[in-house]
C-alpha positions in Angstrom: 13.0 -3.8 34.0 11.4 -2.7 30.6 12.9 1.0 29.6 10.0 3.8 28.7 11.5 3.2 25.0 10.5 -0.5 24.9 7.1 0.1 26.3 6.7 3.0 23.9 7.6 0.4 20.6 4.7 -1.9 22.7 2.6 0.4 21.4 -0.3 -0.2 18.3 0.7 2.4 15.9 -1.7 2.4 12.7 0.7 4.7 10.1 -1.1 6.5 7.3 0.5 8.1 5.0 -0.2 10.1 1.7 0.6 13.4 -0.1 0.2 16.5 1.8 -2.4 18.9 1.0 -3.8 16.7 -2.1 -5.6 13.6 -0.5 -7.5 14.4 2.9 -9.1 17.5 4.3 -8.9 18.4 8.1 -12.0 17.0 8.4 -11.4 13.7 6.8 -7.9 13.3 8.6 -9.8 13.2 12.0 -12.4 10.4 10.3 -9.6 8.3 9.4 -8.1 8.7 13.0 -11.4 7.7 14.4 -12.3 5.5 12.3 -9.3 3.6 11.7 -8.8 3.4 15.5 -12.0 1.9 15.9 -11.5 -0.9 13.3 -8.4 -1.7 15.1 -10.0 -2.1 18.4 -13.2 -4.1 16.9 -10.4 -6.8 15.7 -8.3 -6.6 19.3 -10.9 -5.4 21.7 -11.4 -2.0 23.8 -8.3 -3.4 26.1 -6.2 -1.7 23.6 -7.7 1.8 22.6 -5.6 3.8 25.2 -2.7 2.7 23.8 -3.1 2.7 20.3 -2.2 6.0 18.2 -3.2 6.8 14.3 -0.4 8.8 12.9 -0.6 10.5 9.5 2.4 11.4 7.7 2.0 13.6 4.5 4.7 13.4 2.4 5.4 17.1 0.8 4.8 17.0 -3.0 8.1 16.9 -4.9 9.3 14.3 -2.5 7.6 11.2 -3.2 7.8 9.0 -6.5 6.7 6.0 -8.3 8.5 3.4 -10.5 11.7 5.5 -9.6 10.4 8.8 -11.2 9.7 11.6 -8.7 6.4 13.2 -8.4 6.4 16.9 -9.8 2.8 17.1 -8.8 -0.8 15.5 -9.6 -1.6 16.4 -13.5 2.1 14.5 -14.0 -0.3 11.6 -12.8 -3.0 11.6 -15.1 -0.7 13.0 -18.3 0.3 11.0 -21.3 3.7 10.7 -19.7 2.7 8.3 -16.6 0.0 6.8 -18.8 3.4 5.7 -21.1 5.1 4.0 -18.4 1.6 2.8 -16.6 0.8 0.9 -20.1 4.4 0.1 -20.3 4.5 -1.9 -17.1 0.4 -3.5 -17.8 2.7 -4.8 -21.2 5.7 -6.8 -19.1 3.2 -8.0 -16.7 0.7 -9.4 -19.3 3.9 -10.8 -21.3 5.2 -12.1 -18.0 1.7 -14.1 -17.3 1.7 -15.2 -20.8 5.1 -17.0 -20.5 4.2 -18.4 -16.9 0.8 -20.3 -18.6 2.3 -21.4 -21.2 5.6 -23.0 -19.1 2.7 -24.7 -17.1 0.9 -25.9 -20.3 4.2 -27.2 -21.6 4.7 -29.1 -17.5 1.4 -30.5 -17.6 1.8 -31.7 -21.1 5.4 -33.4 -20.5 3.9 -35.1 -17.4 1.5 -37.1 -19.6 -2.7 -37.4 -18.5 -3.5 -38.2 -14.8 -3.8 -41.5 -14.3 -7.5 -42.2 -12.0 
């Protein structure tokens, strides 16, 4: 016999979550509830609307981070500060594809031309 706690992690559950108070109205929290539900059920089919539920979670401001720094709020965001670290990061990644083309330059070129 399958507990009520089983058929309650049966369940579809579509999670949103994002920063209280700073990234959806009211308004828009109900269009994402509708609308996300109804994407879910165009991919599954209606069989599955009564059982699916749409849950937001807003995360307070102050309790939320990124790259291991906590949020102190929105302007921290768009400040020199975050555009330091976001550049930063843009560097290790370009240097990081840079080293993985030329490792396969150097493969291809120790392997010699395709023979056809």
């Amino acid at each position: 016999m399958t507990s009520p706690d089983q058929k309650a992690s049966e369940m579809p559950i579509i999670n949103i979550r994002f920063i209280k108070d700073v990234v959806a109205t009211e308004e828009q929290k109900a269009e994402l509830i509708q609308k996300m539900t109804d994407t879910f059920v165009g991919v599954l089919g209606d069989v599955v609307r009564p059982f699916t539920y749409c849950i937001i979670d807003e995360v307070p401001i102050g309790l939320w981070g990124i790259g291991g720094v906590p949020m102190p709020d929105l302007p921290y965001l768009v400040g020199d500060e975050f555009a330091e670290v976001r550049e930063k990061s843009n560097q290790t990644m370009r240097d990081a594809i840079e080293q993985m083309a030329a490792a396969d330059a150097e493969q291809n070129a120790d392997a010699g031309p395709a023979e056809g």
